[in-house]
N, CA, C and O atoms as a CHARMM CRD file, in Angstrom:
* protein
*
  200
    1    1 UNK  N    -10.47000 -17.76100   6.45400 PROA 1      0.00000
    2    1 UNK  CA    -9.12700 -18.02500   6.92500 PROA 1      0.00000
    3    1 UNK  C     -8.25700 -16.76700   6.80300 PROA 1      0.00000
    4    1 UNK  O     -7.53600 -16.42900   7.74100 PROA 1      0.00000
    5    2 UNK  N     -8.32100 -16.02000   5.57500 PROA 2      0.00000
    6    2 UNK  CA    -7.14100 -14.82100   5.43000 PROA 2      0.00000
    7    2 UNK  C     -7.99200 -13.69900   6.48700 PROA 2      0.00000
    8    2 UNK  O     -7.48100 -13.07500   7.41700 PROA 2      0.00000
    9    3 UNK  N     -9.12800 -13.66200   6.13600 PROA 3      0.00000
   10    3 UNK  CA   -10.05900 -12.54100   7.17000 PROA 3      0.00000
   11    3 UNK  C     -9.42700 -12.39400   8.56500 PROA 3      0.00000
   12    3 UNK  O     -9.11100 -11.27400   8.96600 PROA 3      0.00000
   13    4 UNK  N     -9.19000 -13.74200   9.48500 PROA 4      0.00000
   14    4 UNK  CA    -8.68200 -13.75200  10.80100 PROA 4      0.00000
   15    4 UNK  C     -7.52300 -13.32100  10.98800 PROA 4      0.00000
   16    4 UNK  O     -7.19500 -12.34800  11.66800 PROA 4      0.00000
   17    5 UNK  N     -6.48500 -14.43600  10.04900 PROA 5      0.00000
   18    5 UNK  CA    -5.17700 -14.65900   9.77200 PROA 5      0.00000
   19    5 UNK  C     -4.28200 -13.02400  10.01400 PROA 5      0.00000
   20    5 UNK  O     -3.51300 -12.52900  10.83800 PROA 5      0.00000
   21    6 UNK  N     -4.89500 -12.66800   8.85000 PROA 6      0.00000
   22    6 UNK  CA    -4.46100 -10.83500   8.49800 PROA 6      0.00000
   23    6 UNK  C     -4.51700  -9.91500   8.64100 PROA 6      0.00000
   24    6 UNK  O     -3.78400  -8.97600   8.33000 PROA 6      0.00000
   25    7 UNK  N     -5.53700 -10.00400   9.22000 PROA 7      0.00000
   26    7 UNK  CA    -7.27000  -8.71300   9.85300 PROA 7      0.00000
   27    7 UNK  C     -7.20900  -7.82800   8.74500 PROA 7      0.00000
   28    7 UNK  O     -6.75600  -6.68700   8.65800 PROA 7      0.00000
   29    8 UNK  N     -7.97800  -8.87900   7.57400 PROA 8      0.00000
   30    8 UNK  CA    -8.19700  -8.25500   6.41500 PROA 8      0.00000
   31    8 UNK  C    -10.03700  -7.42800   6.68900 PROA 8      0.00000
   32    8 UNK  O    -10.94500  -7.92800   7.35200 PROA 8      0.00000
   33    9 UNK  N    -10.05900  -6.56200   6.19600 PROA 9      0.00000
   34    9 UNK  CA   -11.61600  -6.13400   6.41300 PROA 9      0.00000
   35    9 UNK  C    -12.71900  -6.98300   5.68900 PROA 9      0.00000
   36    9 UNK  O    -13.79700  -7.37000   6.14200 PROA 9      0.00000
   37   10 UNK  N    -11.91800  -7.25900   3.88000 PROA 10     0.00000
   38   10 UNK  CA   -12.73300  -7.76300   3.55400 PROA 10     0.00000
   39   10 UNK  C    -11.97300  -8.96000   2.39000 PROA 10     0.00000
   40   10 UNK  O    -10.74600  -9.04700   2.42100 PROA 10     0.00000
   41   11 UNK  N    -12.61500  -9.67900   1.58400 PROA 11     0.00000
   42   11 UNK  CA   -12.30000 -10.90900   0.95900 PROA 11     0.00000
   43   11 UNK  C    -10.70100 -10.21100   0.40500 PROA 11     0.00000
   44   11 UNK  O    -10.52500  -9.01900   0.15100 PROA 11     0.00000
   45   12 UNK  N     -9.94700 -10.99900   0.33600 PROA 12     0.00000
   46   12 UNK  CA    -8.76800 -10.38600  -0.47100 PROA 12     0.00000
   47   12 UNK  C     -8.78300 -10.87300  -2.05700 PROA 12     0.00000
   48   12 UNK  O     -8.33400 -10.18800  -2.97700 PROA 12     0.00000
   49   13 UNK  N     -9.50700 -12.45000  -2.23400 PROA 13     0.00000
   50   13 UNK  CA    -9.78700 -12.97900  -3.49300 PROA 13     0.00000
   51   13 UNK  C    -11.02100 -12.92300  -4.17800 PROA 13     0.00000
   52   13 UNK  O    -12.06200 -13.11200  -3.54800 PROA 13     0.00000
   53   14 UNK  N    -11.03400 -12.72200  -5.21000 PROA 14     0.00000
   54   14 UNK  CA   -12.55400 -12.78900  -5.79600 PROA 14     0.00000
   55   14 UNK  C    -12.52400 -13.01400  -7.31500 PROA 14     0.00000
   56   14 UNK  O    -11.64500 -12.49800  -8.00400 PROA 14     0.00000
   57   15 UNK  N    -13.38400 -13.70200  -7.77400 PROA 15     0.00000
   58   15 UNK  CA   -13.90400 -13.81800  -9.41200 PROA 15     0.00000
   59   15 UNK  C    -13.54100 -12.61700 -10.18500 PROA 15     0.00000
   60   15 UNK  O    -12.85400 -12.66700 -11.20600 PROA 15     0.00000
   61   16 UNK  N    -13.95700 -11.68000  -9.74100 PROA 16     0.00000
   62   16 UNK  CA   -13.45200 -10.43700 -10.90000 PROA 16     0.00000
   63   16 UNK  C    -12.84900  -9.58900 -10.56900 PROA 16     0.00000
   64   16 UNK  O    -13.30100  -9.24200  -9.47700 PROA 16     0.00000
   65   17 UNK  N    -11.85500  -8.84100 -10.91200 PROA 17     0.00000
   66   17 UNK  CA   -11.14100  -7.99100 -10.51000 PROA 17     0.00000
   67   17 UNK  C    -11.33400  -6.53800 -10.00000 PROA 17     0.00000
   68   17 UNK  O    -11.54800  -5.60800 -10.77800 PROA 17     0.00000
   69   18 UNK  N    -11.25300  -6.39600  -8.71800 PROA 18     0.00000
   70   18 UNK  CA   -12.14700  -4.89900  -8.15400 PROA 18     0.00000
   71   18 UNK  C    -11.39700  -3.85800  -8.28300 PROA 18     0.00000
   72   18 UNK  O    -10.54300  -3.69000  -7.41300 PROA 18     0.00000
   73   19 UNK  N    -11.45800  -3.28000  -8.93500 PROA 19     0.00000
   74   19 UNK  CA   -10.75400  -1.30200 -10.16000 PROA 19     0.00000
   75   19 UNK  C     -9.79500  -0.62100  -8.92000 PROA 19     0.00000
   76   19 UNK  O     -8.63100  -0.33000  -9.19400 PROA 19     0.00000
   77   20 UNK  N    -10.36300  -0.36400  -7.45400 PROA 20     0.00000
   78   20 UNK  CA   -10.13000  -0.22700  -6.68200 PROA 20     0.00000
   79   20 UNK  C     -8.64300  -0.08900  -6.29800 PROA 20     0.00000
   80   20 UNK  O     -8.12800   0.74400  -5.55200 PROA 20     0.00000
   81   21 UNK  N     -8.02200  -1.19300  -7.04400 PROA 21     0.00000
   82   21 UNK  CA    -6.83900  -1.63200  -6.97000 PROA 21     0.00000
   83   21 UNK  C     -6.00600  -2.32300  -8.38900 PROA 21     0.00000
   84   21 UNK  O     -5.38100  -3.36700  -8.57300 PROA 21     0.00000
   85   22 UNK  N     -6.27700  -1.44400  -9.02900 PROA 22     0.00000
   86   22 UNK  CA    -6.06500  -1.03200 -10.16500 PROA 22     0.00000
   87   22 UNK  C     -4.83100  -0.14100 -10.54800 PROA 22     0.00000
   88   22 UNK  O     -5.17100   0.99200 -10.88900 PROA 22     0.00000
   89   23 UNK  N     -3.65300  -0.34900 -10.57100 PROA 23     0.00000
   90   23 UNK  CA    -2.37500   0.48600 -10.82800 PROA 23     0.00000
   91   23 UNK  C     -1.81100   0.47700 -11.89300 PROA 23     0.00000
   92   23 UNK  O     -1.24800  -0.47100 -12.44100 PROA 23     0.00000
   93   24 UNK  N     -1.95700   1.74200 -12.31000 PROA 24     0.00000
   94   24 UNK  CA    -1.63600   2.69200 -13.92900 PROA 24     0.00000
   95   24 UNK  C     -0.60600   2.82000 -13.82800 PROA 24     0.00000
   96   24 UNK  O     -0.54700   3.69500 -12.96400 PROA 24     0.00000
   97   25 UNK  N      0.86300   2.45600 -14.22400 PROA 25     0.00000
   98   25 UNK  CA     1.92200   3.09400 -14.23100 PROA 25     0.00000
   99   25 UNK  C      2.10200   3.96400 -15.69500 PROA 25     0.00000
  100   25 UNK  O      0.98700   4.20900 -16.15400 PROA 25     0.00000
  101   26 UNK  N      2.81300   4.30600 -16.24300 PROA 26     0.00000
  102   26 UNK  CA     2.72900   5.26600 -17.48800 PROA 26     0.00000
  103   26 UNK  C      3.08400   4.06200 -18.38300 PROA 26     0.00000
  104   26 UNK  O      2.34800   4.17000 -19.36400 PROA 26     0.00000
  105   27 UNK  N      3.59000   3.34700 -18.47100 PROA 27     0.00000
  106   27 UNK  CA     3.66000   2.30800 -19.65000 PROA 27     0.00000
  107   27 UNK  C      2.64300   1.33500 -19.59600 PROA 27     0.00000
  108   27 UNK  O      2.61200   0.63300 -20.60700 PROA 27     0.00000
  109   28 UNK  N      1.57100   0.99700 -18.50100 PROA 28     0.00000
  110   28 UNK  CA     0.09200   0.80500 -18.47700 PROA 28     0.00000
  111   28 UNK  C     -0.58600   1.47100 -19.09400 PROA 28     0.00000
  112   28 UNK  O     -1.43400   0.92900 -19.80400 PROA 28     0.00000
  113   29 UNK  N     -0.49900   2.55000 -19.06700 PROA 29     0.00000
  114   29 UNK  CA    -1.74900   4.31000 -19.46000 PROA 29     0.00000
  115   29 UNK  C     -0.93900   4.16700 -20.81900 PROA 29     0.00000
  116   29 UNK  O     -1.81900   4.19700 -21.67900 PROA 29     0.00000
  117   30 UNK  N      0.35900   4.01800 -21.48800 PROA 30     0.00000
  118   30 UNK  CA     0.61200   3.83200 -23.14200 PROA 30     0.00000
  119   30 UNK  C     -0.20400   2.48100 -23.47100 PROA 30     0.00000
  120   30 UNK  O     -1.00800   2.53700 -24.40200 PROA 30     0.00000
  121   31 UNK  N     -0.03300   1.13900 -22.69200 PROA 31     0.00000
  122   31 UNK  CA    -0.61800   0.39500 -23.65100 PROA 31     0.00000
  123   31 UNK  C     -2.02200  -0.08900 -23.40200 PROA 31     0.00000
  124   31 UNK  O     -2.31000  -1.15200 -23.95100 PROA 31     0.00000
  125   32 UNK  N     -3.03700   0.55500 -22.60400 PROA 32     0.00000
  126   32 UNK  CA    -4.06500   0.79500 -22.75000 PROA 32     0.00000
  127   32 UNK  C     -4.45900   1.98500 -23.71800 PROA 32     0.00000
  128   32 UNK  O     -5.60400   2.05600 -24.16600 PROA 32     0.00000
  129   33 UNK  N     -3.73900   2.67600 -23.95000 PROA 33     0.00000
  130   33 UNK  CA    -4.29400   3.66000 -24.48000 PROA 33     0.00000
  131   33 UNK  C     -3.88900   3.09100 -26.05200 PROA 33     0.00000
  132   33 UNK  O     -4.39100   3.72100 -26.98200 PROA 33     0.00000
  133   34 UNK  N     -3.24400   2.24400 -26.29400 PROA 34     0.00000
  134   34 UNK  CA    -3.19800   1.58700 -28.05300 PROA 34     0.00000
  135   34 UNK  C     -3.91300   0.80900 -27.99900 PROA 34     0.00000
  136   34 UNK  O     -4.64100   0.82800 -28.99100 PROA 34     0.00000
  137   35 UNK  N     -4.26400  -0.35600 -26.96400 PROA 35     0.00000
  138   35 UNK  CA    -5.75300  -0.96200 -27.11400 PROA 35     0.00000
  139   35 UNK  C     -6.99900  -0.24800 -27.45500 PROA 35     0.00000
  140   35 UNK  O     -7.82200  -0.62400 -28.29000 PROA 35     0.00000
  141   36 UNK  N     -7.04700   0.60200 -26.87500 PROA 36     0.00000
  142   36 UNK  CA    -8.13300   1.64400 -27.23900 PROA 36     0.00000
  143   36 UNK  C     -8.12600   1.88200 -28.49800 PROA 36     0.00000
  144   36 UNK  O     -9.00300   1.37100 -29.19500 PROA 36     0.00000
  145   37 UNK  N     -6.91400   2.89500 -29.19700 PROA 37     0.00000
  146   37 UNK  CA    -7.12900   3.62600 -30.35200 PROA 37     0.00000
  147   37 UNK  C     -7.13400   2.22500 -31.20900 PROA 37     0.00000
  148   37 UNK  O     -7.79900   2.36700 -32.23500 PROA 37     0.00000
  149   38 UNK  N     -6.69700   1.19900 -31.09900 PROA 38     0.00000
  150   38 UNK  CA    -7.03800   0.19100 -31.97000 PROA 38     0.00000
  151   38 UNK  C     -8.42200  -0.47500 -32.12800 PROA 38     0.00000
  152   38 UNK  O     -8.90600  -0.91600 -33.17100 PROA 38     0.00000
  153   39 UNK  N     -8.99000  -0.46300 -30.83700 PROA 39     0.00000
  154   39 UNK  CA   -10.38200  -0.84800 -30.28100 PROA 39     0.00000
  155   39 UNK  C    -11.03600  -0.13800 -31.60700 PROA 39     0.00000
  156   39 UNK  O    -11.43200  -0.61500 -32.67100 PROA 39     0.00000
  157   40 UNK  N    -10.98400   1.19700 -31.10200 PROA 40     0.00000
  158   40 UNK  CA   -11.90900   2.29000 -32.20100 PROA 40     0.00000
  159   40 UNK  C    -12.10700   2.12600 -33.41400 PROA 40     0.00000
  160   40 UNK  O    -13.05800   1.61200 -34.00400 PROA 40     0.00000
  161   41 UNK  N    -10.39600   2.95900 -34.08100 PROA 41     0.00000
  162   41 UNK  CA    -9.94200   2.71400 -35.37100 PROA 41     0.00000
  163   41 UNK  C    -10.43800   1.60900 -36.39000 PROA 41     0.00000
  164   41 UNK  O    -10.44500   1.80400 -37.60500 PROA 41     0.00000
  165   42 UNK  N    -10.92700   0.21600 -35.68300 PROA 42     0.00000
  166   42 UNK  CA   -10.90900  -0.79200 -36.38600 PROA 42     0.00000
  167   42 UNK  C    -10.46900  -0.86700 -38.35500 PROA 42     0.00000
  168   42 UNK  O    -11.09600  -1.12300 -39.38200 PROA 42     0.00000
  169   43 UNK  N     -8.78900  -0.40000 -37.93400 PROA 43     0.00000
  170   43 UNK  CA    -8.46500  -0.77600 -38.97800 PROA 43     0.00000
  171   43 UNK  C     -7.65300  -1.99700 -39.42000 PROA 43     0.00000
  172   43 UNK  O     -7.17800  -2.18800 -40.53900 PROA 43     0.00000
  173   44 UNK  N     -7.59900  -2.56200 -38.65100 PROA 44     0.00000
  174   44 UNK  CA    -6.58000  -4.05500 -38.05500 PROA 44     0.00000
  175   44 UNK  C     -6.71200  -5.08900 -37.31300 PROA 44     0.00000
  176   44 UNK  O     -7.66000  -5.87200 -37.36000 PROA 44     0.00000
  177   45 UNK  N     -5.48300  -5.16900 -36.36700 PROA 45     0.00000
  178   45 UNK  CA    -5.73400  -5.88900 -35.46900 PROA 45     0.00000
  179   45 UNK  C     -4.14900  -5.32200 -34.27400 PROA 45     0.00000
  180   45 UNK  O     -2.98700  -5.04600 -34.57100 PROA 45     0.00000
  181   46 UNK  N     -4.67900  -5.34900 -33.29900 PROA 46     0.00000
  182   46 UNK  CA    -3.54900  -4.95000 -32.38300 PROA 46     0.00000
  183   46 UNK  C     -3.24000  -5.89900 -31.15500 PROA 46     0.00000
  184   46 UNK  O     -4.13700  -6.04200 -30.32500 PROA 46     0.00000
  185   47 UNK  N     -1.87800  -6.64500 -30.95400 PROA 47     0.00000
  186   47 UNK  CA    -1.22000  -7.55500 -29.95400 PROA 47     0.00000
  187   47 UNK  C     -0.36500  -6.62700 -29.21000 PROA 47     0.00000
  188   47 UNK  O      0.53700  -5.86000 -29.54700 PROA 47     0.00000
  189   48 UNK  N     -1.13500  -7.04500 -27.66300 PROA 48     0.00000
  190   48 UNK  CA    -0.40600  -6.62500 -26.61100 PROA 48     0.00000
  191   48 UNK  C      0.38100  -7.58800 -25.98100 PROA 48     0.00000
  192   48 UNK  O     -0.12700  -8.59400 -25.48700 PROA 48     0.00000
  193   49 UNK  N      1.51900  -7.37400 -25.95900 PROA 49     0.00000
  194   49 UNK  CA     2.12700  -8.79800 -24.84900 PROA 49     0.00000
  195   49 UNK  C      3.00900  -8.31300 -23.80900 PROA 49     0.00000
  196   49 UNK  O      3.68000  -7.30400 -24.02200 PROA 49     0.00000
  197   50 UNK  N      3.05800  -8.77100 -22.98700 PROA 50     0.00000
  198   50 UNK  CA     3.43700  -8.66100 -21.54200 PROA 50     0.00000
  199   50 UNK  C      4.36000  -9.79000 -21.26400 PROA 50     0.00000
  200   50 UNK  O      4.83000  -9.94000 -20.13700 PROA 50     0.00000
């Protein structure tokens, strides 16, 4: 239906999320980047909220 509808090339929805379309703004790239050093560090525990 969206394929015709839109003249999408390809699925616009899917099960997992395709990187592709993936947008870093700089306060994305900060709080990925404390998930990370927390990931590592494992000295704790670290909450992200949005």
């Amino acid at each position: 239906m969206y394929l015709e509808y839109f003249g999408l090339a390809e699925k616009p929805f899917q099960i997992t999320p395709d990187p592709r379309f993936l947008y870093l703004s700089r306060r994305h790239r900060d709080g990925f980047a404390h998930l990370l050093y927390g990931a590592d560090e494992a000295g704790g525990f670290v909450l992200l909220t949005g």
